[in-house]
KENU-22803 format. One line per field, with one value per residue: x, y, z of N, C-alpha, C in turn; residue number from 0; residue in three letters. Coordinates in steps of 0.02 Angstrom, whole numbers, always signed. Example, Ala and Ser with C-alpha at 12.3 -4.5 7.8 and 13.67 -1.06 7.14 Angstrom:
% KENU-22803
n.u (+660|+642);
n.v (-284|-112);
n.w (+390|+354);
ca.u (+615|+684);
ca.v (-225|-53);
ca.w (+390|+357);
c.u (+660|+645);
c.v (-165|+2);
c.w (+390|+394);
i (0|1);
aa (ALA|SER);
***
This chain:
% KENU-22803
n.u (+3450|+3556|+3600|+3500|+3523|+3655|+3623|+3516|+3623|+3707|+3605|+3589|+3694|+3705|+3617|+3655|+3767|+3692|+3620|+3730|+3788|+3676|+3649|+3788|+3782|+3653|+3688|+3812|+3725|+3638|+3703|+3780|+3665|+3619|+3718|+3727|+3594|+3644|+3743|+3653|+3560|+3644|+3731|+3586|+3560|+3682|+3675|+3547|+3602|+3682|+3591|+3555|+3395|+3329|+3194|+3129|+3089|+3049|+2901|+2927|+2894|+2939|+3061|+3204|+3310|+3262|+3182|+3267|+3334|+3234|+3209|+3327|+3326|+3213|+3300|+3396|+3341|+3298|+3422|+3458|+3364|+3399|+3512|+3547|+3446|+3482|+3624|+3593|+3486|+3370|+3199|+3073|+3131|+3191|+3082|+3013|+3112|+3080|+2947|+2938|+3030|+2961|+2833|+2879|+2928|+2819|+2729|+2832|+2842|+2687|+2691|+2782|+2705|+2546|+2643|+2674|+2552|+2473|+2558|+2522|+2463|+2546|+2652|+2587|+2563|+2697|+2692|+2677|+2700|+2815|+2786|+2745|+2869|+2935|+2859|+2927|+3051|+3195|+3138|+3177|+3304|+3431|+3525|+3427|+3395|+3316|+3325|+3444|+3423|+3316|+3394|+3486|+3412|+3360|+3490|+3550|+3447|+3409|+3306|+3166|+3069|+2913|+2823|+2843|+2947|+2902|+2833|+2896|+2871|+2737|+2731|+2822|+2878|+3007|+3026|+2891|+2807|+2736|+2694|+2709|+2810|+2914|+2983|+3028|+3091|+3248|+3255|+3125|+3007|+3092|+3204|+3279|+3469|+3493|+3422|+3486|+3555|+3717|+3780|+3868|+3983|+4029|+3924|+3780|+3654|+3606|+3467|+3386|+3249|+3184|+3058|+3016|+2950|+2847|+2805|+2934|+3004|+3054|+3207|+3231|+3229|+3309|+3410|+3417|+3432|+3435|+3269|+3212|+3223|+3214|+3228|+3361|+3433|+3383|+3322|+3166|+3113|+2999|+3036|+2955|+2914|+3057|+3106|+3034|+3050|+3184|+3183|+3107|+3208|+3313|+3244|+3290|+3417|+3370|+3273|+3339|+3429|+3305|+3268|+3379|+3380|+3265|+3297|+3379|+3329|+3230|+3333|+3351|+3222|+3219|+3338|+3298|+3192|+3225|+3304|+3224|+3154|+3245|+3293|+3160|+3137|+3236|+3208|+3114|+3153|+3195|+3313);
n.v (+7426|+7349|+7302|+7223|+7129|+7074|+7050|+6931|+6831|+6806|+6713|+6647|+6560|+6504|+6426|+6342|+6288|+6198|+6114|+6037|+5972|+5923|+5832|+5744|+5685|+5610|+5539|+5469|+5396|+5303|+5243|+5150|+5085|+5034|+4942|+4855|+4803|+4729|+4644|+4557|+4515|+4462|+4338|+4271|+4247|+4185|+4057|+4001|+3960|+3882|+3768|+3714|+3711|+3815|+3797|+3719|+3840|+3893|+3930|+4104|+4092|+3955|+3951|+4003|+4058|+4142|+4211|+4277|+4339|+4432|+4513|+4595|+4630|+4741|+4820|+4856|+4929|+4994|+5093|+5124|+5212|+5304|+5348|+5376|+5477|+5575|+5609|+5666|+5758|+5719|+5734|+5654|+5505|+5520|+5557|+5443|+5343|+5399|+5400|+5260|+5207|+5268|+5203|+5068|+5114|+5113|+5012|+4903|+4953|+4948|+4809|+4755|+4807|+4730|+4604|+4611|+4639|+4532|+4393|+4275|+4217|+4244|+4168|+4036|+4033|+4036|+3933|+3846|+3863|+3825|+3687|+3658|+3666|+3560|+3458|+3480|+3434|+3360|+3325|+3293|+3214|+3286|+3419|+3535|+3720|+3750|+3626|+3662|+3760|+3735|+3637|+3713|+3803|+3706|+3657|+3782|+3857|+3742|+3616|+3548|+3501|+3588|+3603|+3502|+3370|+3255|+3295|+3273|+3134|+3141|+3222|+3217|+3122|+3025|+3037|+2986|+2864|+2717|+2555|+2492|+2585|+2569|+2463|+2477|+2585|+2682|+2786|+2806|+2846|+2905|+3058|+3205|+3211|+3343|+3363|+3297|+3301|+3259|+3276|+3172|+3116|+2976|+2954|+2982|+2925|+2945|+3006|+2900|+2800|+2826|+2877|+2745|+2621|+2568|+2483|+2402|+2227|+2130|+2099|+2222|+2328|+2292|+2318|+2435|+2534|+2656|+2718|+2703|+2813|+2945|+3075|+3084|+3105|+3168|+3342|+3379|+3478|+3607|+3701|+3826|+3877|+3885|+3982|+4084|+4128|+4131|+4262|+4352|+4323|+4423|+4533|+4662|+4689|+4653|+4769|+4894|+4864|+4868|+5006|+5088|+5024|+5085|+5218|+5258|+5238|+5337|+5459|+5458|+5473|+5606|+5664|+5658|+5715|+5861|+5884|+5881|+5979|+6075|+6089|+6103|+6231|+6305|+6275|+6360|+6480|+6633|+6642);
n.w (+3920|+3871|+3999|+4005|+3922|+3971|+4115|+4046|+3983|+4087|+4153|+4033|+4055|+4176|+4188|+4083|+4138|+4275|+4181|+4102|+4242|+4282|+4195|+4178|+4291|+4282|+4177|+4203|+4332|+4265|+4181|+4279|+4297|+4156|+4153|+4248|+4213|+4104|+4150|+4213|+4109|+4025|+4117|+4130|+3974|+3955|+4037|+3993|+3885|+3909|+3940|+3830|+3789|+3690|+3640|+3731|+3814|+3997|+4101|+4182|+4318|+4329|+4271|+4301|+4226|+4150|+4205|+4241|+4138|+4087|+4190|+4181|+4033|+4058|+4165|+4080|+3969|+4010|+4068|+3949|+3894|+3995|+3978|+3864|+3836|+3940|+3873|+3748|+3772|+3765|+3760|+3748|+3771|+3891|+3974|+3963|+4018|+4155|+4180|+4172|+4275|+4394|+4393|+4402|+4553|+4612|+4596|+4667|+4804|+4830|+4821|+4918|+5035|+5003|+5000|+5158|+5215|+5174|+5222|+5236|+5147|+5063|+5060|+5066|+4932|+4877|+4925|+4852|+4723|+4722|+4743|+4619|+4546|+4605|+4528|+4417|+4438|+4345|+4238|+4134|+4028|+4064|+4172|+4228|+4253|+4317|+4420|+4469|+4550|+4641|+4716|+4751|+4841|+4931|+5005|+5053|+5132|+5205|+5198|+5155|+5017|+4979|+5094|+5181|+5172|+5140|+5002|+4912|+4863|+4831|+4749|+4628|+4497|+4500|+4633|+4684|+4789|+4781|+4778|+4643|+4584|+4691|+4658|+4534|+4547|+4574|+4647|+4701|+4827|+4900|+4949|+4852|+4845|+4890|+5016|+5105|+5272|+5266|+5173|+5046|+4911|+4927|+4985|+4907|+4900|+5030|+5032|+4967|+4980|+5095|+5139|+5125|+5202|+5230|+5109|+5126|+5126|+5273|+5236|+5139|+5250|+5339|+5263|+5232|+5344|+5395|+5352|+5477|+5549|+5467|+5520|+5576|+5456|+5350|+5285|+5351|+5366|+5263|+5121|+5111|+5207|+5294|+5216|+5235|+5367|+5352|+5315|+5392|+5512|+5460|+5444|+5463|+5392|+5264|+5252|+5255|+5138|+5044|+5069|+5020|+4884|+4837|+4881|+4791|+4668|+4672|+4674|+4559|+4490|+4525|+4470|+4337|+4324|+4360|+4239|+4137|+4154|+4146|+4016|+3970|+4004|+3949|+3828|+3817|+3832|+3734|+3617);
ca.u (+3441|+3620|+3591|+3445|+3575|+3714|+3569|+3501|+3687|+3718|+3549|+3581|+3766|+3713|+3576|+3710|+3806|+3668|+3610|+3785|+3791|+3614|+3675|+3853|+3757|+3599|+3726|+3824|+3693|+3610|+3784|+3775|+3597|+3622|+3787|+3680|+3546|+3664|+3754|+3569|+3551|+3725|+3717|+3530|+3587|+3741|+3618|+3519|+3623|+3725|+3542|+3534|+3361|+3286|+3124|+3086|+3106|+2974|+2890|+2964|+2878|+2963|+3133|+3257|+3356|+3205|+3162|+3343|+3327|+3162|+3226|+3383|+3326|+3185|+3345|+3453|+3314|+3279|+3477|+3480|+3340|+3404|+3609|+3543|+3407|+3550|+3670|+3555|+3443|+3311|+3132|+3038|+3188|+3199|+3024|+3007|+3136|+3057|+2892|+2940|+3045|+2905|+2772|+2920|+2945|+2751|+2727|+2879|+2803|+2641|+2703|+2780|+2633|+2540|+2660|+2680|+2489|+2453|+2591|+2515|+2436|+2598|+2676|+2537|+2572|+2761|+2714|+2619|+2761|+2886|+2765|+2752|+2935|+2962|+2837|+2958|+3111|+3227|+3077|+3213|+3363|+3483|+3505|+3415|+3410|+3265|+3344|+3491|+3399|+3282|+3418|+3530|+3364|+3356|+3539|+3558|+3412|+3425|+3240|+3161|+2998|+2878|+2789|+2881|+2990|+2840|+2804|+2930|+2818|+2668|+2727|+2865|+2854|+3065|+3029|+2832|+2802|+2684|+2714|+2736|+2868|+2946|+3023|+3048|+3153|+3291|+3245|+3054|+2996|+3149|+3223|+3344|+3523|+3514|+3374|+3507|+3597|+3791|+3783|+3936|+3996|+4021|+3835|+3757|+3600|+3573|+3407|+3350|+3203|+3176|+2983|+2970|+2939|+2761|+2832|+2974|+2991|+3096|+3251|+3243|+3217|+3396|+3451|+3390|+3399|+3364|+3213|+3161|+3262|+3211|+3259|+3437|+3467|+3395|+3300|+3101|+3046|+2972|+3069|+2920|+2929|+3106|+3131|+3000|+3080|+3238|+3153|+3086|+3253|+3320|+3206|+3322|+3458|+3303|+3241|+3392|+3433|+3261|+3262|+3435|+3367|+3221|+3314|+3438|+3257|+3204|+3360|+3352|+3163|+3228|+3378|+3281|+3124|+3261|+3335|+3190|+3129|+3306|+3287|+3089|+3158|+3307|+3189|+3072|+3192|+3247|+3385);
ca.v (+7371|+7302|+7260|+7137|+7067|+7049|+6980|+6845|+6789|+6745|+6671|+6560|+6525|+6461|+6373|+6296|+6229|+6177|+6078|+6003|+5929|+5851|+5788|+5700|+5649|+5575|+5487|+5419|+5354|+5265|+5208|+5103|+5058|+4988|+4894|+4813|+4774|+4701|+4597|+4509|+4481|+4412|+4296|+4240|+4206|+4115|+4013|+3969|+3928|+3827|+3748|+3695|+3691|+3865|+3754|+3728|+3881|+3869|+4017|+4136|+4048|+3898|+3949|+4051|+4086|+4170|+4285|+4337|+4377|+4458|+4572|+4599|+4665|+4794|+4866|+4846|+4959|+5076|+5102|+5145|+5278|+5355|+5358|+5411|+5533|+5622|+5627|+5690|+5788|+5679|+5746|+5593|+5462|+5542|+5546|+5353|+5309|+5440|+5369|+5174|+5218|+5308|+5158|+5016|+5132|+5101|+4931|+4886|+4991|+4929|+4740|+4733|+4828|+4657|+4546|+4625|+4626|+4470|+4357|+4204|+4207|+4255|+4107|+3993|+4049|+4012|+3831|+3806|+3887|+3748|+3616|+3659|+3659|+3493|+3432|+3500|+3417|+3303|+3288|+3299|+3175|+3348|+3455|+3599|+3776|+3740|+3595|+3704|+3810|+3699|+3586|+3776|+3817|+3662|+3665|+3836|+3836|+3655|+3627|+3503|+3491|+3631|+3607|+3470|+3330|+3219|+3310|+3237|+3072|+3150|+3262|+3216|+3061|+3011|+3007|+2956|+2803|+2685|+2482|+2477|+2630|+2551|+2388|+2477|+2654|+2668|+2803|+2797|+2849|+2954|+3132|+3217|+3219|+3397|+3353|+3251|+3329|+3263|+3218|+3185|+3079|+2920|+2928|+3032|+2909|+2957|+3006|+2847|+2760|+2862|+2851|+2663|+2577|+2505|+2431|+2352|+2175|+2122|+2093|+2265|+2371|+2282|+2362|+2544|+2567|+2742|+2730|+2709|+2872|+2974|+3157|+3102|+3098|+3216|+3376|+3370|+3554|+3633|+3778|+3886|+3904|+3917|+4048|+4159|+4138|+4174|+4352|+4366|+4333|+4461|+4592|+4753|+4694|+4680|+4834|+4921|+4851|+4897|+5073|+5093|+5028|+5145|+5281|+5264|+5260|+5413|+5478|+5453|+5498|+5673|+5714|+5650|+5784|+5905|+5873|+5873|+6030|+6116|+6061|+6123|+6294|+6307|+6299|+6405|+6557|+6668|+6660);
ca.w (+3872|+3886|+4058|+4035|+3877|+4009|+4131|+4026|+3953|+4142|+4185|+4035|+4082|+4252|+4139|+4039|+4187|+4294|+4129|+4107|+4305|+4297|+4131|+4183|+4344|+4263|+4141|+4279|+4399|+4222|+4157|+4319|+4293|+4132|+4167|+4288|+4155|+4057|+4170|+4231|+4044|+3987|+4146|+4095|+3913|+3964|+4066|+3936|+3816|+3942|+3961|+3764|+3801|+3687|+3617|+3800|+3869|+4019|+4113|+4218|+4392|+4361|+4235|+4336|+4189|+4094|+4244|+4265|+4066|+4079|+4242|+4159|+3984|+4093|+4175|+4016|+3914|+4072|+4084|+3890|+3892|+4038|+3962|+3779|+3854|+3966|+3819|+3704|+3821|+3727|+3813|+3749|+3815|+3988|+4009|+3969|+4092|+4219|+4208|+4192|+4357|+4447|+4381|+4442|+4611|+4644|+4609|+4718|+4855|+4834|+4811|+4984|+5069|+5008|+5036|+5231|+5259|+5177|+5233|+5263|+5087|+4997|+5104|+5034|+4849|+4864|+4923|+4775|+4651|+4757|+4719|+4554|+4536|+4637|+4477|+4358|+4427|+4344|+4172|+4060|+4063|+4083|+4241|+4208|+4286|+4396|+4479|+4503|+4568|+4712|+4761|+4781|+4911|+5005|+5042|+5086|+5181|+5251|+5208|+5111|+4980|+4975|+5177|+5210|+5121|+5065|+4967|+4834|+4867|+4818|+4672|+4599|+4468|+4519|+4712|+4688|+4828|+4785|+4767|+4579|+4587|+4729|+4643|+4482|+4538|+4623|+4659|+4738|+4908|+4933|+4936|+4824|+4890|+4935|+5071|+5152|+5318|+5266|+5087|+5039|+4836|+4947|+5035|+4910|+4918|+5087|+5039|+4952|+5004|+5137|+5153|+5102|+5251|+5216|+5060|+5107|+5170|+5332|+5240|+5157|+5295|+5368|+5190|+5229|+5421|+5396|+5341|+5532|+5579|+5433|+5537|+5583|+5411|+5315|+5344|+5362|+5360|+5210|+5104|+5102|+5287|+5299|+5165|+5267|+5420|+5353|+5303|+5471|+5574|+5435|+5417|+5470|+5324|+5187|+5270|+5232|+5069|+4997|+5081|+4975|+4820|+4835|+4860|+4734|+4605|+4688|+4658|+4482|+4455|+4538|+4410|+4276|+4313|+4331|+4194|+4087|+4168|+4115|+3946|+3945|+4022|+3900|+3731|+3805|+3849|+3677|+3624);
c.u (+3500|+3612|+3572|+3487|+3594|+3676|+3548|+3568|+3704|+3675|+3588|+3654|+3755|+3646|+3605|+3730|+3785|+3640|+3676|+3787|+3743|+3618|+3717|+3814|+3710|+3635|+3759|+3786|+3654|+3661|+3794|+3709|+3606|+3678|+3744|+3650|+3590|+3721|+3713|+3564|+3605|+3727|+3629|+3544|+3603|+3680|+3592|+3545|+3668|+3664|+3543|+3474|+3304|+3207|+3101|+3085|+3031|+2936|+2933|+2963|+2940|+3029|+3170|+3292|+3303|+3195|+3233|+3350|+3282|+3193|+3282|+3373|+3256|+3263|+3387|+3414|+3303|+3358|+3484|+3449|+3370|+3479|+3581|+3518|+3451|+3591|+3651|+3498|+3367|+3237|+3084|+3085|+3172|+3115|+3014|+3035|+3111|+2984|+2872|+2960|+3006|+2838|+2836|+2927|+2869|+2738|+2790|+2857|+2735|+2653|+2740|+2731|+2580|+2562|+2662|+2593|+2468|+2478|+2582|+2486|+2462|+2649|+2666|+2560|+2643|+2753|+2690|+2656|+2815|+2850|+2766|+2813|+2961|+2936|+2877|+3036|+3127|+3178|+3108|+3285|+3422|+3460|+3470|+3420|+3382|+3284|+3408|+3471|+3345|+3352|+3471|+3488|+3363|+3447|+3552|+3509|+3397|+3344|+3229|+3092|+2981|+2861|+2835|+2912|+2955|+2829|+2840|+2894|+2758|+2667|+2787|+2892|+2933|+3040|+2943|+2844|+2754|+2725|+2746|+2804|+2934|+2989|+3056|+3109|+3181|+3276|+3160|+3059|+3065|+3151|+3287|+3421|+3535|+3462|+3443|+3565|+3686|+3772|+3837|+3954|+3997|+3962|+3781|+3661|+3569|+3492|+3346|+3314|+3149|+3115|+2959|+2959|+2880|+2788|+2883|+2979|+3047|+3158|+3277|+3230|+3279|+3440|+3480|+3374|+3396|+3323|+3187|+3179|+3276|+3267|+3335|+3454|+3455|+3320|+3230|+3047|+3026|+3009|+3028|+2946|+2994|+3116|+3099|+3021|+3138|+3230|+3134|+3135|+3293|+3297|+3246|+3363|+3415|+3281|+3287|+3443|+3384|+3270|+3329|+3421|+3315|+3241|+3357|+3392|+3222|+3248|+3363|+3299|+3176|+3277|+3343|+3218|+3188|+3305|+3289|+3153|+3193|+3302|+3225|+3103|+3193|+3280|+3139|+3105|+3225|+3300|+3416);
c.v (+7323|+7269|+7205|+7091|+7032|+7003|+6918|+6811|+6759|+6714|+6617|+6520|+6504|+6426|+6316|+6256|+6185|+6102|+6016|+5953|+5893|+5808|+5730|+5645|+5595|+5520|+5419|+5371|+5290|+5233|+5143|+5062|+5017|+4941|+4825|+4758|+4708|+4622|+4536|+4473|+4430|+4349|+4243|+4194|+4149|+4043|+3959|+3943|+3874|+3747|+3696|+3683|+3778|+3853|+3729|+3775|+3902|+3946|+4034|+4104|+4000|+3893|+4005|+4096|+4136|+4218|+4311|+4377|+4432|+4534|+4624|+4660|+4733|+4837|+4882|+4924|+5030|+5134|+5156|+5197|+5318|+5402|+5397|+5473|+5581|+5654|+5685|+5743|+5784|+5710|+5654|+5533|+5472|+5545|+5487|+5329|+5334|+5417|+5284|+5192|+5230|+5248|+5094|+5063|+5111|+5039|+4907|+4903|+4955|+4834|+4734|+4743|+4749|+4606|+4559|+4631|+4558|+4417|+4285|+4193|+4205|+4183|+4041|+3990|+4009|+3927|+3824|+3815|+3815|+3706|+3602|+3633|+3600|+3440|+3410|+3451|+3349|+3265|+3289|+3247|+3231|+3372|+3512|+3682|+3763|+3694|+3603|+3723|+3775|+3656|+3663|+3804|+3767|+3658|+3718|+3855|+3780|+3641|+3555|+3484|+3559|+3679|+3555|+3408|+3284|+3223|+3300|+3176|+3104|+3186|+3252|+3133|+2996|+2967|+2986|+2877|+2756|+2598|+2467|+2518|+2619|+2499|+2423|+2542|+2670|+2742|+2847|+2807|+2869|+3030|+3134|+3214|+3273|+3415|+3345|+3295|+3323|+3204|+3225|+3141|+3009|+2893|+2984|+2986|+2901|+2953|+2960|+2807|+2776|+2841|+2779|+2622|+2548|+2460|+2384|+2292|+2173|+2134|+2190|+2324|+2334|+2338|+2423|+2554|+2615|+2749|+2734|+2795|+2933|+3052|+3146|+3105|+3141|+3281|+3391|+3409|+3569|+3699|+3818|+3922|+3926|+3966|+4097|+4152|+4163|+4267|+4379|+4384|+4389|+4522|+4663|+4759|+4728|+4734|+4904|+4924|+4882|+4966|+5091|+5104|+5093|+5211|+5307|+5285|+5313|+5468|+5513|+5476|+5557|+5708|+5717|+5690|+5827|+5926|+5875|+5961|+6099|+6136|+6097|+6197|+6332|+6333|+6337|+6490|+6556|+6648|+6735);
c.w (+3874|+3943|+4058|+3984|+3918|+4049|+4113|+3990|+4035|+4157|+4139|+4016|+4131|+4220|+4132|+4094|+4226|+4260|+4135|+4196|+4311|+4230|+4133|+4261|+4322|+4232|+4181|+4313|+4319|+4187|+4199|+4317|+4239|+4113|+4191|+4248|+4112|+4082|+4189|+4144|+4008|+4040|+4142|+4017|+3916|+3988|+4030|+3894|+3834|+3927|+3890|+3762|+3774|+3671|+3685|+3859|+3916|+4052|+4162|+4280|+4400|+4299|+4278|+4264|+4123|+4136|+4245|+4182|+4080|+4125|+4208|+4085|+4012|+4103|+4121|+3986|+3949|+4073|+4001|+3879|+3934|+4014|+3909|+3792|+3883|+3909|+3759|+3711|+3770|+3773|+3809|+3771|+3879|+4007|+4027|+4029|+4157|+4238|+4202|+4263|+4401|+4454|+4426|+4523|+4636|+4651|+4643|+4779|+4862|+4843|+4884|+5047|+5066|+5027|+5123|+5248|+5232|+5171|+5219|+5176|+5029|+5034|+5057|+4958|+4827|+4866|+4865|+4740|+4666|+4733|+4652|+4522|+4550|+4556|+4423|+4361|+4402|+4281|+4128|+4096|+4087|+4148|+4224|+4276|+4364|+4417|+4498|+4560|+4645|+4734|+4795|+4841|+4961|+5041|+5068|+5138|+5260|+5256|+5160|+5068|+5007|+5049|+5213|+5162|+5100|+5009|+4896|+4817|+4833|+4748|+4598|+4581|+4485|+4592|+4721|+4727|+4830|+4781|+4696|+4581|+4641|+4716|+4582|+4474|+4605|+4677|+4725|+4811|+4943|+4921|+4883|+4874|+4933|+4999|+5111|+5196|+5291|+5222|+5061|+4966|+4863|+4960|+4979|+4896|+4979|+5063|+5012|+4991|+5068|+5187|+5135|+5151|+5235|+5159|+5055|+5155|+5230|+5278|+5206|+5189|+5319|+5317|+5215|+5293|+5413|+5412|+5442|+5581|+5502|+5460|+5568|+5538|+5349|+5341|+5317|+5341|+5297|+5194|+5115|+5172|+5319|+5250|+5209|+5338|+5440|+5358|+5359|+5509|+5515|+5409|+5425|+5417|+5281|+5189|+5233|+5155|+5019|+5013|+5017|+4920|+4798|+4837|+4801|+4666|+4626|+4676|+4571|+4460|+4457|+4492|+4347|+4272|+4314|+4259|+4138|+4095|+4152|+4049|+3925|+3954|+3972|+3827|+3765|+3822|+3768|+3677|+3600);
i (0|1|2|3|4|5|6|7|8|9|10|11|12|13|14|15|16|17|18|19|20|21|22|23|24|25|26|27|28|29|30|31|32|33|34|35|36|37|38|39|40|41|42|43|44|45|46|47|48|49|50|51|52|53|54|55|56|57|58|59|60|61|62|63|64|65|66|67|68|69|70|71|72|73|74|75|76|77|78|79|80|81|82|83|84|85|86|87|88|89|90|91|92|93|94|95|96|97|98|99|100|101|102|103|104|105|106|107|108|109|110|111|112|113|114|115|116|117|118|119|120|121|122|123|124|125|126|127|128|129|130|131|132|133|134|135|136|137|138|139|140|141|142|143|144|145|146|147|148|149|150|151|152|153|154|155|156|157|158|159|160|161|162|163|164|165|166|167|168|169|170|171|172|173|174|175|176|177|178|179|180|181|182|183|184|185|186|187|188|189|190|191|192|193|194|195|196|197|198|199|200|201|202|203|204|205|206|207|208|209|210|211|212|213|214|215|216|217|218|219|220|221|222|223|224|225|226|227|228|229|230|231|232|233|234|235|236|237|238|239|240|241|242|243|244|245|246|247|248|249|250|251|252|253|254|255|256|257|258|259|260|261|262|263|264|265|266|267|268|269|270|271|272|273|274|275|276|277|278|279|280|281|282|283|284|285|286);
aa (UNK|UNK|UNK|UNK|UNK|UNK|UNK|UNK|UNK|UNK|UNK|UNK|UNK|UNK|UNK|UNK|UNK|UNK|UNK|UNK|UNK|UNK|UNK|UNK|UNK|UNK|UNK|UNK|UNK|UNK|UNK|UNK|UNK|UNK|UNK|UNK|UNK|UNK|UNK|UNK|UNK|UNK|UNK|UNK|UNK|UNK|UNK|UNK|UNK|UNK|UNK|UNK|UNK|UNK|UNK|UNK|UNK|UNK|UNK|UNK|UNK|UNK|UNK|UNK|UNK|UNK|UNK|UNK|UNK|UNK|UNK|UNK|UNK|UNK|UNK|UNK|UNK|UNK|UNK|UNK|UNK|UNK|UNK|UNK|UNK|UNK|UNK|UNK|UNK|UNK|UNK|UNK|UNK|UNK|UNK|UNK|UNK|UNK|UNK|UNK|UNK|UNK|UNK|UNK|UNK|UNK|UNK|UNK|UNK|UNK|UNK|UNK|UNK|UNK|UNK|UNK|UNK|UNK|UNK|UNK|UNK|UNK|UNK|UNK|UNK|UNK|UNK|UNK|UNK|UNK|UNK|UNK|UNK|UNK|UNK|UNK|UNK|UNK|UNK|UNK|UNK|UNK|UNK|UNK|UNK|UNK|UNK|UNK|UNK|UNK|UNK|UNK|UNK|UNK|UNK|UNK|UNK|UNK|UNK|UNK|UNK|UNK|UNK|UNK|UNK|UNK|UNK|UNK|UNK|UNK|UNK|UNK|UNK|UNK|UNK|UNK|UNK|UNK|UNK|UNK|UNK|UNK|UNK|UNK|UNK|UNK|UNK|UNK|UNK|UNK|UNK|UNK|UNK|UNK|UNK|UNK|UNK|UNK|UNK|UNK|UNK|UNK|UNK|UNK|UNK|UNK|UNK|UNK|UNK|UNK|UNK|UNK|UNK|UNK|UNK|UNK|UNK|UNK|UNK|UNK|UNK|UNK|UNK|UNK|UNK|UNK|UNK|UNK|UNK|UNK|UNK|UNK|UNK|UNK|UNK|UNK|UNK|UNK|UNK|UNK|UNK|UNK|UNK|UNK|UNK|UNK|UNK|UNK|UNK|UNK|UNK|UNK|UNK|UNK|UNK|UNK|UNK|UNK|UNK|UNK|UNK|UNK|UNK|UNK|UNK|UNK|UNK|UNK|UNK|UNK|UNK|UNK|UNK|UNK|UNK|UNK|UNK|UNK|UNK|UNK|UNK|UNK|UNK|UNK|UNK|UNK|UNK);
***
């Protein structure tokens, strides 16, 4: 009879300790998780509030600083079940975060599986979000996020409009090119500055006028030689197409990056079943 005492006092001493390591671990790897969270959110805020703009806060598609909120308070809330649940060896906590994680590990998984078989269609989608966005720019007299945020793509890229740099002519009420819009804005039948190859505070209307050639008379077209040499001067292609090309001539990084992230959430779904399965073990053994 003493024996099986002495027996089960060590089972549930190597209980105890086993408990304790998926405890300080789980804490740990979610300590970093919602740091994370919380930095995505405090940089979103700031954002916004830099923005003074909370009565127009727009959707996620086309506000940067609303999806980096949005992403931000997910990991923030995932980070907090997983820290509290550890601490507390909470069952209902640690489940939450174990089966948000396991539901976010699928749709991630499943969301590049689509985007990698239906490329050309998630391609398509982006131009349309860009066009959208080209819509949006510059409708408020302030800078806002989103034209942070496209003129930060066409320069880093070196790209310009949606498919191609028209497409500020066609969607966007600033660079719109017609005859009336052509006498009245200085802007009309051009690109933003960050179209333009070597835009610099001296030249930064490089991209003015760009497309006006039908409208303007002999003397200005002397004005705006450009205009007849649009591609020495600024650059033609379309972001959509360069963004997915970048992904293309980069695919082993991204490859490697996501495998990472993925494992790091497989990581975590795995202490956090152990850890719940310690805990379920624990109240069901006597004491």
């Amino acid at each position: 009879m003493s024996e099986k005492r002495i027996s089960r006092r060590r089972v549930n001493k190597d209980l105890d300790g086993v408990s304790k390591c998926a405890k300080f671990t789980l804490f740990i790897f979610n300590l970093i998780f919602w740091a994370g969270g919380g930095v995505f959110l405090g940089v979103g805020l700031y954002a916004r509030l830099q923005s003074n703009s909370w009565d127009s806060l727009g959707g996620i598609s086309t506000d940067p600083a609303a999806l980096i909120i949005a992403v931000g308070a997910i990991i923030f809330m995932l980070g907090f079940c997983g820290c509290v649940g550890a601490l507390r060896e909470n069952l209902c906590l640690l489940r939450t975060f174990t089966y948000s994680l396991i539901l976010l590990l699928i749709i991630e998984i499943a969301g590049c599986a689509v985007a990698f078989v239906f490329k050309d269609q998630v391609e398509q989608q982006v131009s349309i979000k860009l066009v959208d966005a080209i819509r949006q720019y510059h409708i408020t007299n302030k800078q806002s996020d989103l034209d942070d945020a496209i003129e930060g793509l066409q320069k880093t890229f070196k790209c310009c409009g949606a498919d191609s740099a028209r497409d500020w002519q066609a969607n966007n009420a600033y660079h719109n090119c017609t005859a009336e819009t052509f006498r009245t804005l200085l802007t009309a039948c051009g690109v933003p500055p960050s179209c333009c190859k070597n835009a610099t505070r001296t030249d930064s209307q490089c991209g003015y006028k760009t497309y006006a050639y039908p409208n303007m008379t002999l003397a200005e077209r002397r004005k705006w030689p450009r205009i007849l040499r649009p591609d020495d001067f600024i650059y033609t292609g379309g972001c959509a197409r360069a963004l997915f090309k970048w992904l293309e001539d980069n695919y082993l990084l991204i490859g490697i990056v996501a495998a990472t992230f993925i494992a790091m959430q497989v990581i975590g779904i795995c202490l956090a079943i152990n850890m719940i399965e310690t805990i379920k073990y624990l109240l069901s053994v006597p004491a």
